[in-house]
N, C-alpha and C positions, 0 to 999 in steps of 0.2 A: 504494500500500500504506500503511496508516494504522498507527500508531505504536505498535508490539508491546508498550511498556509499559504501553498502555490496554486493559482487559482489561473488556466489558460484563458480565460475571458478579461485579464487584468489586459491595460493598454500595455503591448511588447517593449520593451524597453531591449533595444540589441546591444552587443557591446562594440561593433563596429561605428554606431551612429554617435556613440557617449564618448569618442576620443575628443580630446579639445580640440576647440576650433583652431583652425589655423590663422596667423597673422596677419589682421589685417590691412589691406594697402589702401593705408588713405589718399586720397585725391589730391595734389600739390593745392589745389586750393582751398582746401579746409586745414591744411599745415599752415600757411603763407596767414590766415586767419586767426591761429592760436598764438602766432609772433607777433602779428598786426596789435593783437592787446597785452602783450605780454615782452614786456621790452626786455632784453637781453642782462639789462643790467637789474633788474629786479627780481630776477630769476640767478643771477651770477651773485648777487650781493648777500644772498644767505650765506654763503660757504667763504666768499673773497671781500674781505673789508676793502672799496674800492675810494678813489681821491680823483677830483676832476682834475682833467692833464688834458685843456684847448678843447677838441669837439669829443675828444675820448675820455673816458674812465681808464686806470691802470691800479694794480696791488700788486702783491705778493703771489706768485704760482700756486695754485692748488695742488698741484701735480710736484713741484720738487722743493725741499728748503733752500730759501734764498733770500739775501737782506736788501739787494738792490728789488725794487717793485718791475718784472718784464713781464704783468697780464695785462691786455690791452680787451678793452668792452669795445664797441660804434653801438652802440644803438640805431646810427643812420642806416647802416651797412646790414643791423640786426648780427653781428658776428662779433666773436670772441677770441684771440689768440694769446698764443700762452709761449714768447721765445725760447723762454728755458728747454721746453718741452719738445717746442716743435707741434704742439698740438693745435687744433681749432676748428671750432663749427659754431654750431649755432645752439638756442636753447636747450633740446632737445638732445645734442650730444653729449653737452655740458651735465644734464641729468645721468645721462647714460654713463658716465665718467666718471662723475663723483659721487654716486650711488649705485651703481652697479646693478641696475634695472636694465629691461629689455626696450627693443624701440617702442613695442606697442605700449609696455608700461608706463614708459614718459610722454607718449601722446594722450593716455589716459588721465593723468595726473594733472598736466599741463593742461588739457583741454576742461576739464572738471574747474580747475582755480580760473583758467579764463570765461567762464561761462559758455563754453562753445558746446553746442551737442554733437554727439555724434555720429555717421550714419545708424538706421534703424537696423535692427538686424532683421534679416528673414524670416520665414517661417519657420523655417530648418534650422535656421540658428536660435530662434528663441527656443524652440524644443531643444534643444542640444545642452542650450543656457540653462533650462530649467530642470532638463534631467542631471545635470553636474548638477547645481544645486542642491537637489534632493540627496546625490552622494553626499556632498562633500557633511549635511546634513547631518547624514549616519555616520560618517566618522567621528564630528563634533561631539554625536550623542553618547557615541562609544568611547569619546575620551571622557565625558564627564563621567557616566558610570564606570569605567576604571579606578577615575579621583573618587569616586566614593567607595567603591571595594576596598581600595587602600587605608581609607579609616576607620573602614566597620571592624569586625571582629575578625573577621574573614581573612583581611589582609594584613593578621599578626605573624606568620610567617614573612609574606612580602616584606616589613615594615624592620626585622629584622634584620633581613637580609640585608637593605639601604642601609640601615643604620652601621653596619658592620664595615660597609663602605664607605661610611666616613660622611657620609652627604648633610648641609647644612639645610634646614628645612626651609630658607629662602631659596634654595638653588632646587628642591623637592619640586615646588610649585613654580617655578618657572621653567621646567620643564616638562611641568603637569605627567609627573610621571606617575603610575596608576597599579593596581593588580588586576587579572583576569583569574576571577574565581574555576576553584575546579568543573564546576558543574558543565554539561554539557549543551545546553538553552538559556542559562541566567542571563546573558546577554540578547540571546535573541528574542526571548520574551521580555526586556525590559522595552529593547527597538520597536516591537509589535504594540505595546501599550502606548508608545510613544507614535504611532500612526505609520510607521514604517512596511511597508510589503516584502515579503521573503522577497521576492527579486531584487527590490531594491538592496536590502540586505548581502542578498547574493553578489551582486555586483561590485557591491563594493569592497568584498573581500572578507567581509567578518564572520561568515558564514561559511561553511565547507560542505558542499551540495556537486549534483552531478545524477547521471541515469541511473549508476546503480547504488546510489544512496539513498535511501525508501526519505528517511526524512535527516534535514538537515541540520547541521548542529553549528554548536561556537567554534572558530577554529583556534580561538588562543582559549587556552586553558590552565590554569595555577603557574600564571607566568608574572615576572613583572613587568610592567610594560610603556615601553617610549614610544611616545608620538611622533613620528616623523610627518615634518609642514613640506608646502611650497617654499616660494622665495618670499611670499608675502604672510608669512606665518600661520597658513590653516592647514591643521590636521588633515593629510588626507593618506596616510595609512598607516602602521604600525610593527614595531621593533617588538620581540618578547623574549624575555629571558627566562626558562626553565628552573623553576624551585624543586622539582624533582631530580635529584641525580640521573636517577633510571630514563629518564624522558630519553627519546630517538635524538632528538635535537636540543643545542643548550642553547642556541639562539636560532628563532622565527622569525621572518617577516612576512607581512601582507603578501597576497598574488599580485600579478599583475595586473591592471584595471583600470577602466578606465579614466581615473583619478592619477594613478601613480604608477610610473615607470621607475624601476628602482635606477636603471641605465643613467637617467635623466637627472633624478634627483641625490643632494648630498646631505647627509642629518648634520640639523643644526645653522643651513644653510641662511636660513630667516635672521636671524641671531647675528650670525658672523660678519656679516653685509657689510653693515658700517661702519665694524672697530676695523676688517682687514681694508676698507678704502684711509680710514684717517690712518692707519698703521705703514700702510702699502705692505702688507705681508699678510698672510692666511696659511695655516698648518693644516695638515691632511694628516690626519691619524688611522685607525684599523678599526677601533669599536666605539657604541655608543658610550659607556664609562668613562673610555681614553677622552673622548670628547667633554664631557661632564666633569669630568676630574678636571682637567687643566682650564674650563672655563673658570672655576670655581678657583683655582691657583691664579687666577689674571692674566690667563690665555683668552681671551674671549673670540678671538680670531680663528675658531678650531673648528672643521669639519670630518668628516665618515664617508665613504663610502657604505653602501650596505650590505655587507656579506659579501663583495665578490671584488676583482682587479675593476684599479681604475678604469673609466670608459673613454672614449672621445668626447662623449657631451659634458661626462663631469669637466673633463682639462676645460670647455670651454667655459662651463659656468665657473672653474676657478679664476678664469683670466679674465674674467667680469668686476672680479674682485683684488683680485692683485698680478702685476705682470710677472711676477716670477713666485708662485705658490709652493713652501716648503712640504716633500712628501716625507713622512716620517716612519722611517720602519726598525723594527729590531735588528741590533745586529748578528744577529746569528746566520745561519745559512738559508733558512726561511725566508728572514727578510732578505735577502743581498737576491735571493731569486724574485720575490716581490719588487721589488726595486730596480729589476732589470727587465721584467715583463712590462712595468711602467714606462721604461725607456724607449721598448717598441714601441707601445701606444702613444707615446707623448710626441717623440723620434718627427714623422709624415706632417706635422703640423706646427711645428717651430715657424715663427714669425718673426721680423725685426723686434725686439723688444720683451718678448711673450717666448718660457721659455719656465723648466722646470729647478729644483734645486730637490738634492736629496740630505735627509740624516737621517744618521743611525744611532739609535740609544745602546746606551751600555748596559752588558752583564747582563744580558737577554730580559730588561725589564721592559714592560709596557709603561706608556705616558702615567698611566693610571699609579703604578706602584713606584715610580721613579719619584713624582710629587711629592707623596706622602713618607716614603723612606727619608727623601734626602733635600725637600722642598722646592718650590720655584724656583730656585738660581740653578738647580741641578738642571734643569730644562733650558734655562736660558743659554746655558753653557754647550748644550746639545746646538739647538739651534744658531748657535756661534761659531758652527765649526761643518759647516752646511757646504758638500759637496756639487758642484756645476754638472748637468747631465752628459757633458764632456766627457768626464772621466768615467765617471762611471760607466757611459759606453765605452769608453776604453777598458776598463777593470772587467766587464759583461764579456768582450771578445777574447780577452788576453785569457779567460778562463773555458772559454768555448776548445778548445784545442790545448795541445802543448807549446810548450814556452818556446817563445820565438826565438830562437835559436838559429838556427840553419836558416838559407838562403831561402828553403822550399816552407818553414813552417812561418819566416818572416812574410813570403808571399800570402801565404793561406789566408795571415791575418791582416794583411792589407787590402784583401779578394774580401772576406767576411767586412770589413771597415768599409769599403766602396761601396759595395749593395748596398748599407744598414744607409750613410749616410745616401748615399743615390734616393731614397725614399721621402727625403725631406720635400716637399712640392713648392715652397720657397724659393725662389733663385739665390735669392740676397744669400740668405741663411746658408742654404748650402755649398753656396762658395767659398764662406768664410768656415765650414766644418771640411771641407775639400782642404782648404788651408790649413789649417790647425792641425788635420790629421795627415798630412803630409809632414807637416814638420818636428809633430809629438813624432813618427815612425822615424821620420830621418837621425832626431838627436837619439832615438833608443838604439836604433839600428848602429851607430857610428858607436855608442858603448861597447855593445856588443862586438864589433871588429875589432875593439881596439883589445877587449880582454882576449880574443882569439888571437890577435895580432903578439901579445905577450903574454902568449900563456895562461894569462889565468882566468880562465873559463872554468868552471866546472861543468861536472855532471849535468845534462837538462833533463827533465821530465822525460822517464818514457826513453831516454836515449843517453851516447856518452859521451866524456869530453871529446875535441876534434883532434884526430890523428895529427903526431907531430910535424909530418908532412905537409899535410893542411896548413899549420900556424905558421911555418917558414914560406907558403907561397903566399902568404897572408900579409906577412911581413915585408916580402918582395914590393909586392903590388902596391903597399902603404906607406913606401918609403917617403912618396915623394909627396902625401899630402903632410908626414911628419914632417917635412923639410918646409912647407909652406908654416905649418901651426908654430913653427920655431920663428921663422920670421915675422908673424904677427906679433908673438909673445913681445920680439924685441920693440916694435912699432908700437906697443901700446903703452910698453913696460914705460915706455919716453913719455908718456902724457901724466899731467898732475894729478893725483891721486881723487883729488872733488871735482875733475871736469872728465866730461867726455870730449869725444874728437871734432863733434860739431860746436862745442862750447868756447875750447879753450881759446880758437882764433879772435872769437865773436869778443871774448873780455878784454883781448890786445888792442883788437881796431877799439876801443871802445875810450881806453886809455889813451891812446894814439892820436886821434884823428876827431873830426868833428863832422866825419859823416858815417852811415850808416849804411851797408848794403842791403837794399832790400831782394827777397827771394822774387826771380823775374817772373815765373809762373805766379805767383800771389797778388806782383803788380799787376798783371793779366787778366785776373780774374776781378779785379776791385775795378780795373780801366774799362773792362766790359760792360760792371754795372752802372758806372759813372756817366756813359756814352749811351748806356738802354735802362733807363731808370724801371720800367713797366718790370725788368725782371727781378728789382727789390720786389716786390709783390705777388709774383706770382712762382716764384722760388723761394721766399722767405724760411721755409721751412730747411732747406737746404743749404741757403747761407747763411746761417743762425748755427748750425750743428758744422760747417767747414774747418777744417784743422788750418790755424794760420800761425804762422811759427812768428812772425816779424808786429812786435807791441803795438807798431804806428798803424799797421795796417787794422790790426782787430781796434783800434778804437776808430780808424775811418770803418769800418764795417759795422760797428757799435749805432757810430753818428749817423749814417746812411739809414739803416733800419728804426730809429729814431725819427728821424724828419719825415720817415715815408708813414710811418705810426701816426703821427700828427699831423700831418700833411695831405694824406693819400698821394697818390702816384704823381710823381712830375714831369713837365720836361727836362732834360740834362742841363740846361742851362740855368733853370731854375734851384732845382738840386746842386749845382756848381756854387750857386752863391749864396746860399744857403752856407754851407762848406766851409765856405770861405768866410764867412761872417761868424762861423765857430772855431776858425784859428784853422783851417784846415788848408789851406790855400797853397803853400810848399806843398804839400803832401801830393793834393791833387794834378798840383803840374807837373811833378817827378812822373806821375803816372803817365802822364801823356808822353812822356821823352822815349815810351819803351816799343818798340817797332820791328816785326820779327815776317818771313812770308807767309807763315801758317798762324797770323791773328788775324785775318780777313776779319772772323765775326765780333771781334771786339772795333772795328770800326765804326764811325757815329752813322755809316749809311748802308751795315750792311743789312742784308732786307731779314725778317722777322724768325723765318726758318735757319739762315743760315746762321742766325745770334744762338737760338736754342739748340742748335747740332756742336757747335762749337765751344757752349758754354759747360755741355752735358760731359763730352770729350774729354776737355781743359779739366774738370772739376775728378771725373775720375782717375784722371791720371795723375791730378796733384793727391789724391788722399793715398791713392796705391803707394805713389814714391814718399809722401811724407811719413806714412804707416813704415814704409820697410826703416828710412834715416830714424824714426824716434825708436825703432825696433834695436836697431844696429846701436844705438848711442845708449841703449840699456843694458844691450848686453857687454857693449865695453867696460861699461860701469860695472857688470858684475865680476866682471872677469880682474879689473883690478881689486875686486874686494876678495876674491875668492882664488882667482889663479885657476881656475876648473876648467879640466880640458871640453867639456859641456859647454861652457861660456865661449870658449876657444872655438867649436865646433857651429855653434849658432852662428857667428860674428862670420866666418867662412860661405855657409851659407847666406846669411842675408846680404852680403855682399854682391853674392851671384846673383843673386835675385836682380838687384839693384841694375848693377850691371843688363842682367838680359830684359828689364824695363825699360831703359835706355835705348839698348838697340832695334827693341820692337816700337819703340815711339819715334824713334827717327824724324818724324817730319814735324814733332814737336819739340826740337832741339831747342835748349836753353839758350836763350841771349843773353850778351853780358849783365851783369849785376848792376841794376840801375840803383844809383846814391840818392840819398834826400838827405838834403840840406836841413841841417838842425838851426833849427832859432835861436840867437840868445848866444 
């Protein structure tokens, strides 16, 4: 006999129909409507104490700490930019940014405070509206009567249990944590008195039903139980922890349904929101306790996955919340495998900016017993010592195989390194892990030859030292980069102990002379904006983040983006005297004396295309060569602190580099070093 509360004449509710709706796409002219009453700067000025500066407002970056004010409001413009950052939009991003909501959540929000309506929904969508509702309903109902099993008499085991854990009873009720009494209906006959229908019950998960189940029962049972929300803090389904030993499972959660996706959601996620945007950091832990514990230790930043490896939707809802979210796993061999199954999933979706970090707790403790053993500073000590997913794919490969060793087991793990990183869909990103892991290989790999090269190798995994034969044609073949590494030695050994090689000239002329070489490429790049103002503006993001090695030049880049902030876009000549009128005037005409065949597009007439091809060009090619010189002037530097044939080994390397940069840029040959005349 099948369960007299399911009645096939009730209206069907399918679980196809009850997935949430999808987002949706408002009309440009009901946006362009929510800004129209909703100025930019009334919307920015909750979060950024702003100061009028001519037609703009400007403060403090919400996005990085800094004492000089570079966020800039228009109100005329309706847009917001942030130089520190590099960031900018408009209302609506700016929610999305500093709250960590979705689009449609801040067109909701936004539209609501500006009075705008918004479209009506369908018919299909108001059913859909109102069948979520009625869920999300019966979860609401089933957390209350949790909270109250917990204080009957019922839930003096439950009650026990928490308390053994240490929980303070304000942190109990904020996370409205509950029991689910043993019986097998007390919950479903409390829902049905409550006006709920077995289907709906069913649907949502609280119920465990099916064709050859005659009737249906509770599915959580003498558990205790957490509520897992949305991102807007409602209940929509449930964690349970087994007070029986003997139980099949010691933690449950809800099915899937059409409220909650476990893939989708993270516990705790409602909560976390706002401390990991004021913090810029969010912790990922294993369970709901580990999460509970350290909120309650003044981690408030902390979320769960639930019961299974991180997903792609979690990494994205964490990078909602912070651009680099700490995962935290045990350090045993459990976690270091959790922790590298992360790294696949995380690995295909690396972005500029957005991007994982790993820790490992110590002496195989969870967050939970690590707090209470040895208190908060013991965690914060954890998360101070937070590994780059860099390595750790490096640490994941190097353990995949045996130790790189040999010519064939060094390829293996350059072959497994190439696919892992090949995966990234990035360009950016994976160019600069193309790099890194070329050059993490080359300084391990030149170790390696060199303890082959004398001997002292040992034994590798799985195999044995290298026949003496081996280490003498080893030695043969090596002689003569030994002979180059001896001649750097002496070439460096010469330079003063606090400068590198790009420095110590720069402090002579400096003493010397009363002019200043500027770098020709950087005049280059300032003489092109000087002559096409339009692309302070429409590149800003781009010359704001530029590596510029030469002081005069970053404060005309400073002043430039400045006058264009208050000004909006000018003509060059107008911009010129501007310039000129803030002491900038030498500066600017040094730039004009600089004249090379391949600066066409930095001329004042060259047409629109050939500025942006040339500017694009010029700009990559200066960060490459500037990256590899502050590269090379670092590792000098280490190399007189340490003397390390690793320092030795780099500085060789990036020299080539340099070098075979050079020769592929050819038609961007350096012109001489144009002077500016110091004042005064």
């Amino acid at each position: 006999m099948h369960d007299a509360n399911v009645s096939r004449s009730e209206s069907p509710i399918s679980r196809a129909s009850l997935f949430p709706v999808r987002s949706m796409r408002y009309p440009p002219a009901l946006l362009d409507e929510i800004k129209a009453r909703l100025s930019v700067s009334q919307v920015v000025a909750r979060k950024v104490a702003l100061k009028r500066a001519g037609r703009e407002m400007r403060g403090l970056s919400p996005f990085k700490v800094e004492k000089t004010p570079s966020f800039f409001v228009n109100d005329h413009k309706g847009a917001w930019f942030d130089f520190s950052s590099g960031q900018n939009g408009d209302i609506f991003k700016f929610l999305m940014l500093t709250e960590g909501v979705s689009f449609t959540e801040a067109v909701e929000r936004l539209a609501e405070e500006a009075g705008v309506s918004l479209p009506k929904p369908t018919q299909e969508d108001r059913q859909l509206y109102d069948q979520r509702e009625r869920l999300l309903a019966v979860i609401e109902a089933s957390a209350e009567f949790f909270v109250q099993q917990l204080r009957s008499a019922a839930g003096f085991e439950a009650r026990r249990y928490i308390e053994r854990r240490g929980l303070a009873a304000g942190t109990i009720e904020k996370f409205r944590l509950g029991y689910a009494p043993a019986g097998r209906a007390q919950l479903k006959d409390y829902l049905a008195k409550a006006g709920f229908s077995a289907e709906e019950m069913n649907l949502s998960g609280m119920l465990i039903s099916g064709p050859d189940i005659p009737v249906s029962y509770d599915r959580f049972r003498n558990r205790v139980m957490f509520p897992i929300t949305d991102t807007r803090g409602r209940p929509i389904a449930f964690g349970g922890r087994a007070l029986d030993p003997d139980a099949p499972a010691k933690y449950l959660n809800s099915p899937e349904t059409p409220l909650f996706h476990k893939s989708h959601v993270l516990f705790n996620a409602a909560n976390a929101r706002q401390p990991a945007f004021d913090k810029g950091q969010i912790v990922v832990v294993e369970g709901y306790m580990d999460v509970i514990a350290l909120s309650e230790a003044g981690f408030p930043a902390t979320v769960a996955p639930l019961g299974t490896a991180l997903t792609v939707e979690q990494v994205q809802l964490l990078w909602r919340m912070a651009r680099e979210p700490i995962l935290c796993f045990d350090g045993d061999g459990a976690g270091r495998r959790a922790a590298f199954r992360a790294v696949e999933t995380v690995l295909p979706h690396l972005k500029p900016g957005y991007s994982v970090q790993f820790a490992f707790l110590p002496d195989g403790l969870d967050p939970d017993d690590l707090v209470r053993q040895r208190g908060p500073d013991a965690f914060r000590d954890v998360l101070a010592k937070t590994a780059p997913l860099f390595d750790v794919l490096i640490e994941r490969e190097e353990q995949a195989g045996p130790s790189a060793v040999t010519p064939e087991q060094r390829a293996a793990l350059e072959a497994r390194l190439t696919a892992l990183v090949g995966k990234i869909q990035d360009q950016s990103v994976r160019t600069q892990y193309e790099r890194e892991m070329r050059e993490t290989l080359w300084a391990r790999n030149k170790r390696v030859i060199r303890e082959i090269a004398t001997g002292g190798l040992g034994p590798s995994r799985g195999g044995s030292a290298a026949p003496a034969g081996a280490r003498r044609r080893n030695n043969t073949q090596l002689d003569w980069r030994f002979t180059v590494r001896a001649t750097e030695k002496q070439r460096i050994g010469n330079l003063p102990r606090a400068a590198t090689l790009s420095q110590a000239p720069m402090r002579s002329n400096e003493l010397a002379v009363r002019t200043l070489p500027l770098p020709p490429r950087e005049v280059l790049l300032m003489r092109t904006l000087l002559n096409h103002p339009w692309l302070i503006e429409e590149e800003c993001e781009t010359i704001a983040d530029l590596t510029l090695t030469a002081q005069p030049l970053i404060d005309l880049r400073k002043a430039m983006l400045n006058i264009v902030s208050y000004q909006g876009t000018l003509e060059s000549a107008a911009l010129r005297a501007h310039l000129s009128d803030a002491g900038f005037g030498p500066l600017v005409a040094a730039t004009d004396r600089i004249s090379h065949r391949s600066d066409r597009f930095a001329e004042p007439d060259a047409d629109r295309e050939t500025v942006e091809t040339g500017w694009r060009h010029a700009c990559a090619l200066h960060e490459t060569q500037v990256g590899l010189r502050r590269a090379l002037a670092e590792a000098e530097q280490e190399y007189l602190t340490s003397q390390s044939e690793t320092a030795l080994a780099r500085i060789l390397d990036l020299q080539e580099q340099l070098e075979r940069s050079a020769s592929q840029n050819a038609e961007l040959a350096t012109p001489p070093a144009v002077p500016m005349v110091r004042e005064g």
